[in-house]
MDAnalysis code that builds the backbone (N, CA, C; Angstrom):
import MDAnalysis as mda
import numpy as np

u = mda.Universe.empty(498, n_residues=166, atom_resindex=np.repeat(np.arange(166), 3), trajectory=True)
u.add_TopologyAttr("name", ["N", "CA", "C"] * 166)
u.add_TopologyAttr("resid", np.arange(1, 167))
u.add_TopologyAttr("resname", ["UNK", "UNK", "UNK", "UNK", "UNK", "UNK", "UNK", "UNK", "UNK", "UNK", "UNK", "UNK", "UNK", "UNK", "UNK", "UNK", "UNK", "UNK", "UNK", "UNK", "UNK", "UNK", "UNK", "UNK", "UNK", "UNK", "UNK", "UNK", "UNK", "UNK", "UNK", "UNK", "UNK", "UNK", "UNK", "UNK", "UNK", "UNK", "UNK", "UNK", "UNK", "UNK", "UNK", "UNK", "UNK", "UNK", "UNK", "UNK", "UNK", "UNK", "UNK", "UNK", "UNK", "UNK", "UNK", "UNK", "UNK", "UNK", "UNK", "UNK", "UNK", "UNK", "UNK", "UNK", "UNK", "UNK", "UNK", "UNK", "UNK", "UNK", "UNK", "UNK", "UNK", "UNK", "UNK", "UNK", "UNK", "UNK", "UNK", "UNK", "UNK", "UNK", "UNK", "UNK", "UNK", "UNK", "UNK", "UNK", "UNK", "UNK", "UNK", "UNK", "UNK", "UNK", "UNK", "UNK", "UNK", "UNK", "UNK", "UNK", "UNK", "UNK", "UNK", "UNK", "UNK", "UNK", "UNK", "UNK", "UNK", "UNK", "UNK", "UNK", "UNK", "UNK", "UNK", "UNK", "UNK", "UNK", "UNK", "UNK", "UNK", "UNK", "UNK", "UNK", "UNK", "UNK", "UNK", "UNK", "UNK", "UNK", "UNK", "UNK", "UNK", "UNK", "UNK", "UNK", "UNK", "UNK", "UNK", "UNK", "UNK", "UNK", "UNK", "UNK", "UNK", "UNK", "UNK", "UNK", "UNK", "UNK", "UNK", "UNK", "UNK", "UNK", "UNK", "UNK", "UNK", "UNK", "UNK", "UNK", "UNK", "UNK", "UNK", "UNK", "UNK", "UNK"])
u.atoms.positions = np.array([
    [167.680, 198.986, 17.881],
    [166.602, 198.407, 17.113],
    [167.084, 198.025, 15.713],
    [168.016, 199.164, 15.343],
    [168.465, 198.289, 13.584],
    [169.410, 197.433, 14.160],
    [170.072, 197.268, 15.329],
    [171.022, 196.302, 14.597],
    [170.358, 194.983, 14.527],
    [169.081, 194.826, 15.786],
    [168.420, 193.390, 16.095],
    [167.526, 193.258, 14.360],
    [167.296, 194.591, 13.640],
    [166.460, 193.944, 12.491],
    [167.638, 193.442, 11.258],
    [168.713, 194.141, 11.978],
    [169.922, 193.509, 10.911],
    [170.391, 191.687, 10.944],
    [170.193, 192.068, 12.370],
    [170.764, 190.110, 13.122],
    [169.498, 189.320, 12.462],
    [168.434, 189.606, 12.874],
    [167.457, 188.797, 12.167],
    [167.650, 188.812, 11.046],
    [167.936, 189.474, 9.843],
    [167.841, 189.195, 8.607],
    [169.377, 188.444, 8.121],
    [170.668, 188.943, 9.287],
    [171.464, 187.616, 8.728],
    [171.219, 186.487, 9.218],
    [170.400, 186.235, 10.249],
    [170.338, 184.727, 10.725],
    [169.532, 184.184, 9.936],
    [168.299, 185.088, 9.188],
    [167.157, 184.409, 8.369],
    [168.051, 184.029, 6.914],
    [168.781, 184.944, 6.127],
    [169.989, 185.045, 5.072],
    [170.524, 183.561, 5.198],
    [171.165, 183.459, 6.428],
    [171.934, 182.079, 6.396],
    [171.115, 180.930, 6.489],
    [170.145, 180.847, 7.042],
    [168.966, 179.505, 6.966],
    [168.439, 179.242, 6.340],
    [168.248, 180.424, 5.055],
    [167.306, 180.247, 3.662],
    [169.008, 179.466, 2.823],
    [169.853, 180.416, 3.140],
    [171.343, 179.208, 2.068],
    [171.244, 177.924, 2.894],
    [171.445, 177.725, 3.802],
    [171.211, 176.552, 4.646],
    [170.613, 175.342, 3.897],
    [169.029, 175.763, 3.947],
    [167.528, 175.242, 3.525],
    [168.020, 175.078, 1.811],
    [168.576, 176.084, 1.249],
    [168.863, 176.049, -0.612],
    [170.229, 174.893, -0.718],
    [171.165, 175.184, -0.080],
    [172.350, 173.899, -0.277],
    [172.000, 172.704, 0.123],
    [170.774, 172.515, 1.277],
    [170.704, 171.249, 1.351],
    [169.837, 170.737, 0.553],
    [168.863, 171.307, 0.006],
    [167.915, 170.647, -1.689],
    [168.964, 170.384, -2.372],
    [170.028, 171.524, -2.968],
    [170.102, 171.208, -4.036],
    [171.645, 169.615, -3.894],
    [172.064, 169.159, -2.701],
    [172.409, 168.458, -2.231],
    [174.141, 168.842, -1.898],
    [174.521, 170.060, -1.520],
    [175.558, 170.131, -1.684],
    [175.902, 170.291, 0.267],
    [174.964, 170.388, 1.039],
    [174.794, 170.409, 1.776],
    [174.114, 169.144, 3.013],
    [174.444, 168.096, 3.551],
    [173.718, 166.795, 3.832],
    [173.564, 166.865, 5.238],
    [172.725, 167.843, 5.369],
    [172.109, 167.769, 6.810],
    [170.441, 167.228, 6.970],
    [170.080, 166.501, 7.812],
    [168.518, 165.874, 7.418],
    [168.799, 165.330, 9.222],
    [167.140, 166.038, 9.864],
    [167.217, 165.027, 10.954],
    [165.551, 165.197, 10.806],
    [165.406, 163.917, 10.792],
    [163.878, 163.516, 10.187],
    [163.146, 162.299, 10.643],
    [161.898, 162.105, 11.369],
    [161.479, 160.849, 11.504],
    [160.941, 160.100, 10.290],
    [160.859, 159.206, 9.523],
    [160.197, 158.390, 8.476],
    [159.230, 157.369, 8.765],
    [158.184, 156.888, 8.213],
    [157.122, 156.144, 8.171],
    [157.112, 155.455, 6.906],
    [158.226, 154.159, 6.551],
    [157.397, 153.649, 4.997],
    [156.712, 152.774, 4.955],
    [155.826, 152.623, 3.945],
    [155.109, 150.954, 4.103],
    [155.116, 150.537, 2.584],
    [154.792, 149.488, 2.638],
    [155.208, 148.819, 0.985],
    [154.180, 148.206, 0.842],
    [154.106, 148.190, -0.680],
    [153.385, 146.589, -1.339],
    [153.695, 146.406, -2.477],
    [153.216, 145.096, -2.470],
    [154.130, 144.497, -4.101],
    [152.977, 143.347, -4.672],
    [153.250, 143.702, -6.177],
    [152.590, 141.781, -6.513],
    [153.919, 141.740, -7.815],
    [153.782, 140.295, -8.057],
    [154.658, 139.813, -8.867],
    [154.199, 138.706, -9.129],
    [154.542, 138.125, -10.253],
    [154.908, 136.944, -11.288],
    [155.757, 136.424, -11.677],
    [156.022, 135.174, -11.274],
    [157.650, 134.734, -11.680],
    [157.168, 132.983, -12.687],
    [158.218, 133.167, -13.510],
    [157.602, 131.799, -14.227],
    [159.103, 131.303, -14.138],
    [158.977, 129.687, -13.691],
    [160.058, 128.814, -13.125],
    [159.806, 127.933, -14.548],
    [160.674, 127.522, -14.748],
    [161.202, 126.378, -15.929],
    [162.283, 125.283, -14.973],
    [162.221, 123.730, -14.961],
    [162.492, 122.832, -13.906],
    [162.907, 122.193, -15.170],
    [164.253, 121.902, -15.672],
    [164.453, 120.759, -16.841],
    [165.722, 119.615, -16.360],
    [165.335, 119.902, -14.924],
    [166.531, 118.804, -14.600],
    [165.675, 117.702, -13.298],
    [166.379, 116.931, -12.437],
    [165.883, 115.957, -11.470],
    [165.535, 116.949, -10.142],
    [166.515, 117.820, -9.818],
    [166.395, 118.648, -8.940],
    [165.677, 120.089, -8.768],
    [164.324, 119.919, -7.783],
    [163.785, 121.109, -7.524],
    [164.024, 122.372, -7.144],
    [165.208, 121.954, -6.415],
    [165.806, 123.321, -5.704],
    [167.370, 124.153, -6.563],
    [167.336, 125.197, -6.236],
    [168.484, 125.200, -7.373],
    [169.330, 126.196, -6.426],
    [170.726, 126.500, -7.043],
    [171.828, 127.912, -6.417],
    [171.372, 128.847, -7.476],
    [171.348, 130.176, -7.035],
    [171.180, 131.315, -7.734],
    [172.692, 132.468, -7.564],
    [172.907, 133.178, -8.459],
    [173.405, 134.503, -8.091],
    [172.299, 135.390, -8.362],
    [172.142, 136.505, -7.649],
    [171.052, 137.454, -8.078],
    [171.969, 138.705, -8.255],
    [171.444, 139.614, -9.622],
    [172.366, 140.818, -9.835],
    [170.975, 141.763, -9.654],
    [170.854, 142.943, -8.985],
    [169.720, 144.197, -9.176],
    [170.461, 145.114, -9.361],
    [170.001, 145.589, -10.927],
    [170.253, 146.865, -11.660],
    [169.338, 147.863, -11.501],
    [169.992, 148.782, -12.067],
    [169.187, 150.252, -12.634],
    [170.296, 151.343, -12.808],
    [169.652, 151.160, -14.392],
    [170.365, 152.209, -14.741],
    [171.859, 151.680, -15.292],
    [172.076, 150.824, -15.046],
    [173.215, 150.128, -15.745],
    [174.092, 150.110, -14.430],
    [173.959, 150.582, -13.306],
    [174.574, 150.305, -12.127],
    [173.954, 149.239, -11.272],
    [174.960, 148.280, -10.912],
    [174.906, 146.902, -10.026],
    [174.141, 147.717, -8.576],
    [172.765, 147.445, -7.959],
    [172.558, 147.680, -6.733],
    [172.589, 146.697, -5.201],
    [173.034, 145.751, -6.302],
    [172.442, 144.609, -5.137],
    [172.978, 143.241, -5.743],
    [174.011, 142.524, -5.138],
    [174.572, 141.077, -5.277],
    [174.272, 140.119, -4.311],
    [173.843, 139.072, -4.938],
    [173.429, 138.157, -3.659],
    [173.388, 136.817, -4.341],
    [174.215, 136.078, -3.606],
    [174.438, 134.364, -3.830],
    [173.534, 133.713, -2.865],
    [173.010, 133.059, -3.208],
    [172.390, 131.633, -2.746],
    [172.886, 129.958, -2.772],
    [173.612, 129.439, -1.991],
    [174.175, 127.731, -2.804],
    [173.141, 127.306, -2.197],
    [172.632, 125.853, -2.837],
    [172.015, 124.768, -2.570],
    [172.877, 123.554, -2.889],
    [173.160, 122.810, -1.685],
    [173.425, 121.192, -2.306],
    [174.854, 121.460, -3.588],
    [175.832, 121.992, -3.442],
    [176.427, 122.930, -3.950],
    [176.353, 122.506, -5.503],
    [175.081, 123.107, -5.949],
    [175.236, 122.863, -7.254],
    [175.612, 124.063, -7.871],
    [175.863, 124.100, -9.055],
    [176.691, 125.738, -9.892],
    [175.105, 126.813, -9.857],
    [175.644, 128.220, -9.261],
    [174.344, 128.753, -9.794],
    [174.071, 129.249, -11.058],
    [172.695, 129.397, -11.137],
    [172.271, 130.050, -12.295],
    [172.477, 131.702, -12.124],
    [172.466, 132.073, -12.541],
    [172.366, 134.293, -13.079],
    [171.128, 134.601, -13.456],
    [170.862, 135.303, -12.556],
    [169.377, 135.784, -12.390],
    [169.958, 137.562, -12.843],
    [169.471, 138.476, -13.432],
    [169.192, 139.919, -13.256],
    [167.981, 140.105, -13.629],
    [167.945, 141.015, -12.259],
    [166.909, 141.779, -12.232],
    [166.976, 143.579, -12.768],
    [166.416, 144.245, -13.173],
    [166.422, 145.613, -13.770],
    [165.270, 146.595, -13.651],
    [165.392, 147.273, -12.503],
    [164.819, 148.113, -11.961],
    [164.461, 149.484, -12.713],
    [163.377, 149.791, -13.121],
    [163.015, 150.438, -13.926],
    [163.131, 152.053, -13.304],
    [162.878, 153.128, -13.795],
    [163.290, 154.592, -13.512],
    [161.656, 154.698, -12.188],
    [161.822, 154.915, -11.099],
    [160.737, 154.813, -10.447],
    [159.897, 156.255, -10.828],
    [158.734, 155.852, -10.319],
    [157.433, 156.960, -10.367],
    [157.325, 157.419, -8.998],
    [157.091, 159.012, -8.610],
    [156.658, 159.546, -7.766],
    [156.111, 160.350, -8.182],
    [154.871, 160.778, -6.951],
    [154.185, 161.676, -6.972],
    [153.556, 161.568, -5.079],
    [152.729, 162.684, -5.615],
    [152.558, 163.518, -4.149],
    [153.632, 164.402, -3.543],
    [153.846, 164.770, -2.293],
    [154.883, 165.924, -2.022],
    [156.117, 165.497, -1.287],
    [157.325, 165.723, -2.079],
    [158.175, 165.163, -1.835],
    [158.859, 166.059, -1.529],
    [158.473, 167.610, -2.081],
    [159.301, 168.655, -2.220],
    [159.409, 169.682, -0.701],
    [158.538, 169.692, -0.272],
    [158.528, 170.642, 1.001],
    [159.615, 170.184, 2.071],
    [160.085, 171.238, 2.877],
    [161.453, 170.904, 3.513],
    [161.034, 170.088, 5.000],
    [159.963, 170.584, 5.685],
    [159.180, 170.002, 6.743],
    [158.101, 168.761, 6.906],
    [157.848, 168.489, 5.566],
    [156.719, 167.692, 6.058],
    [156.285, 166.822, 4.275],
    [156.809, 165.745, 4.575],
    [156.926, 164.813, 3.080],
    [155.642, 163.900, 3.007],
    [154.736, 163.623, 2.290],
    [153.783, 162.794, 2.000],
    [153.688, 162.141, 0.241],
    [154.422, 161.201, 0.168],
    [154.264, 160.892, -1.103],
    [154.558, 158.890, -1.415],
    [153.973, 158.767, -3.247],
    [154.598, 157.971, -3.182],
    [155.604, 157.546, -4.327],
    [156.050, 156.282, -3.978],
    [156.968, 155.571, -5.270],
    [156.827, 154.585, -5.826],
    [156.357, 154.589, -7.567],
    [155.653, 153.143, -7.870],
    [156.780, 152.773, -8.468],
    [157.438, 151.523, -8.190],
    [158.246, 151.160, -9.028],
    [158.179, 149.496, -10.033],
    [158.894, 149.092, -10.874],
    [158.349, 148.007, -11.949],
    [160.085, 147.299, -11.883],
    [160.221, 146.048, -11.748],
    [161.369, 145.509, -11.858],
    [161.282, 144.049, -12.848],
    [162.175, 144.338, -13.659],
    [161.615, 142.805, -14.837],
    [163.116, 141.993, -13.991],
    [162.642, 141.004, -14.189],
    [164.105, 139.672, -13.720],
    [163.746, 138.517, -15.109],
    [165.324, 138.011, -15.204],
    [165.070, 136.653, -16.240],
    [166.746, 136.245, -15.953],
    [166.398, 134.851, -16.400],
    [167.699, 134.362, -16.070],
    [168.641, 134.793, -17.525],
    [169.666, 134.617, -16.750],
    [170.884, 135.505, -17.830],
    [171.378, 134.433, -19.130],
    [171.648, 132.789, -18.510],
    [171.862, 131.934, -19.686],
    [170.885, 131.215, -19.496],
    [170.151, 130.925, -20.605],
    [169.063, 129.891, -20.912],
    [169.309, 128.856, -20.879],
    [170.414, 128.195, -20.835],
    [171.094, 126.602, -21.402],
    [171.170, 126.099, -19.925],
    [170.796, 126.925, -18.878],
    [170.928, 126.190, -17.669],
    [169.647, 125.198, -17.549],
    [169.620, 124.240, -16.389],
    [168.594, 123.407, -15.895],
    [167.728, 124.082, -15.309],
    [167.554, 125.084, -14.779],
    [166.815, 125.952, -14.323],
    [166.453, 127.304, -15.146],
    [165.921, 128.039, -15.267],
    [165.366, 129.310, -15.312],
    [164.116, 130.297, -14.928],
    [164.228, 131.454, -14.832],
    [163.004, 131.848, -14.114],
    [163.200, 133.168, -14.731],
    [162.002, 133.190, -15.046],
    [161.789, 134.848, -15.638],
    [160.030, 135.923, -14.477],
    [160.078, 136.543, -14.921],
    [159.118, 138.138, -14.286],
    [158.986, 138.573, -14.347],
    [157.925, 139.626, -13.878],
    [158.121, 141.239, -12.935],
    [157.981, 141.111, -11.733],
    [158.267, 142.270, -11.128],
    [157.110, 142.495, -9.849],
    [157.240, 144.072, -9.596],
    [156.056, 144.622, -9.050],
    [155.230, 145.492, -9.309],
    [155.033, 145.939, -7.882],
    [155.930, 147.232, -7.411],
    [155.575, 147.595, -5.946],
    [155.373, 148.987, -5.643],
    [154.765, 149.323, -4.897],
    [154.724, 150.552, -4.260],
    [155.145, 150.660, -2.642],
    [155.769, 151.774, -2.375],
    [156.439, 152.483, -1.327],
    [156.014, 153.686, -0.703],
    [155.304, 154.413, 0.535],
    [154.633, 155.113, 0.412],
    [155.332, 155.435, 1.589],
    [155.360, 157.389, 1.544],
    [156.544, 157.503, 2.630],
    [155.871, 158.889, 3.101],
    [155.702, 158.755, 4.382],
    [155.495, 159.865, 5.711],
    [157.108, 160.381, 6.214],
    [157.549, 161.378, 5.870],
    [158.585, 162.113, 6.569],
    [158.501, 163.204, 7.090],
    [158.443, 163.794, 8.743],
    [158.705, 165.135, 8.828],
    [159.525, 165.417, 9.803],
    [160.235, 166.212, 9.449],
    [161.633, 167.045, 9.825],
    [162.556, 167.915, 8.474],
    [163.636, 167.681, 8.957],
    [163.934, 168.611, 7.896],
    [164.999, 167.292, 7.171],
    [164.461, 167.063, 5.749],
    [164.931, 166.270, 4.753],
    [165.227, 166.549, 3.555],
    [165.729, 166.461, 2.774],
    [165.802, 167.098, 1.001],
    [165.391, 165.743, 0.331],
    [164.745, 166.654, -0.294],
    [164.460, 165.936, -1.624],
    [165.011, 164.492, -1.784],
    [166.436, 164.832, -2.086],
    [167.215, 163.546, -2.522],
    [167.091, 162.568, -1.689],
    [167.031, 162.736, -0.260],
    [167.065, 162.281, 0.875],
    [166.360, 160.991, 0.593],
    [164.859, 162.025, 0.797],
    [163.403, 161.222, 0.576],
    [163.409, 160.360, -0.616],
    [163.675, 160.712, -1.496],
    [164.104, 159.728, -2.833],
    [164.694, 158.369, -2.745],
    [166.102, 158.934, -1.901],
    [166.801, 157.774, -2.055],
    [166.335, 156.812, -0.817],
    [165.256, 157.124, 0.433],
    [164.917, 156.603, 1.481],
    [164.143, 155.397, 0.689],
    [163.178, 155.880, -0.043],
    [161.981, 155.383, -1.145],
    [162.768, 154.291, -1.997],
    [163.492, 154.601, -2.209],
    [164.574, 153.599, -3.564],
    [164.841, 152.344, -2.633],
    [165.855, 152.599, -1.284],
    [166.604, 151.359, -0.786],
    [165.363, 150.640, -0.066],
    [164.253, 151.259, 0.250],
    [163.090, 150.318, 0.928],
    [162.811, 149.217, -0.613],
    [162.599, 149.986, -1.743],
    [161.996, 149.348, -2.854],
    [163.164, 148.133, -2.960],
    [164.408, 148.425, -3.047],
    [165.780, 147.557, -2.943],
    [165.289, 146.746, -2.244],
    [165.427, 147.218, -0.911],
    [165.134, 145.602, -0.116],
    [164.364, 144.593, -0.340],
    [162.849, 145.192, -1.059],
    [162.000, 144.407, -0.618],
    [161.732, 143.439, -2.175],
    [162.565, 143.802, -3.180],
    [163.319, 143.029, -4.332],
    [163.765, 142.156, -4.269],
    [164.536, 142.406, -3.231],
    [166.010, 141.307, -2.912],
    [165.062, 140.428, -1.787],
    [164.211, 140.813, -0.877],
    [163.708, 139.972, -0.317],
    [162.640, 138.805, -1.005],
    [161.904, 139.557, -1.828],
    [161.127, 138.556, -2.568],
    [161.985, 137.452, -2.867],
    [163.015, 138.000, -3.627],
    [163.976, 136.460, -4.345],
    [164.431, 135.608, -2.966],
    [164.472, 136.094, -1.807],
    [164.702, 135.450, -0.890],
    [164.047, 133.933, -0.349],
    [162.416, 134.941, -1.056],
    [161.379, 134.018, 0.236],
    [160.979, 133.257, -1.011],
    [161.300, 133.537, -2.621],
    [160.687, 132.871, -3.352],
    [161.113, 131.816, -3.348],
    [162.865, 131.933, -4.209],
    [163.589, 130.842, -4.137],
    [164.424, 130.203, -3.275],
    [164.903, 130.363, -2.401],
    [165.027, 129.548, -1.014],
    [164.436, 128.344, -0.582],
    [164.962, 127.389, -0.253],
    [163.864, 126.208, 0.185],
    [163.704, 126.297, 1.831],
])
């Protein structure tokens, strides 16, 4: 009888370090189903000072002073313009923290403007989205965070897609 209350308490011992290394991220085990859904609004103001409507872009998405996201566009191969965008420190709330069962969300704010003004084109913004995330299994923290971040990524990089694209 002691040794089975001994085995239980090292098997419970090792699953609580288990459960503690993988929060604090030193540990990257996560097998988890996810549910995100998004929404966004935005404003973009276009400036047109040449013959041509359509233009080439590079797009840069920051945060934090780190490059997240590069993406060229040519049109009609004209030179592109430099677009950055700069992704602001996101907002969460609700429960992100529990190891089984995640319900929360992520508001995030991204300003864009073109980088040289002297071009024929420019376009400046925000846009304004939320990310709202169902996870349960076993996930950390960071996990869920960074799940929340690359949905918000995408759907950045997609806007500039569907905006400016012809």
């Amino acid at each position: 009888m002691k040794r089975k209350k001994l085995a239980l308490l090292v098997i419970g011992c090792v699953f609580l370090c288990l459960v503690v290394l993988r929060e604090i991220g030193v540990v990257d085990v996560n097998l988890y189903k996810s549910m995100l859904s998004t929404s966004r609004s935005s404003n973009m103001t276009q400036v047109n000072r040449g013959q041509e409507e359509h233009f080439s872009y590079h797009l840069t998405i920051k945060h934090n002073s780190e490059t997240l996201h590069n993406h060229t566009h040519s049109y009609n191969n004209l030179p592109p313009i430099d677009i950055e965008a700069v992704l602001e420190e996101p907002i969460y709330s609700g429960n992100w923290v529990l190891p089984l069962v995640k319900t929360f969300k992520m508001t995030y704010q991204c300003e864009f403007t073109t980088r040289d003004t002297q071009n024929v084109h420019a376009v400046n913004g925000n846009i304004e989205g939320e990310v709202t995330a169902k996870i349960h299994g076993l996930c950390s923290r960071r996990k869920a965070k960074d799940l929340a971040f690359e949905e918000a990524k995408k759907q950045i990089a997609s806007y500039f897609q569907k905006q400016l694209n012809p």
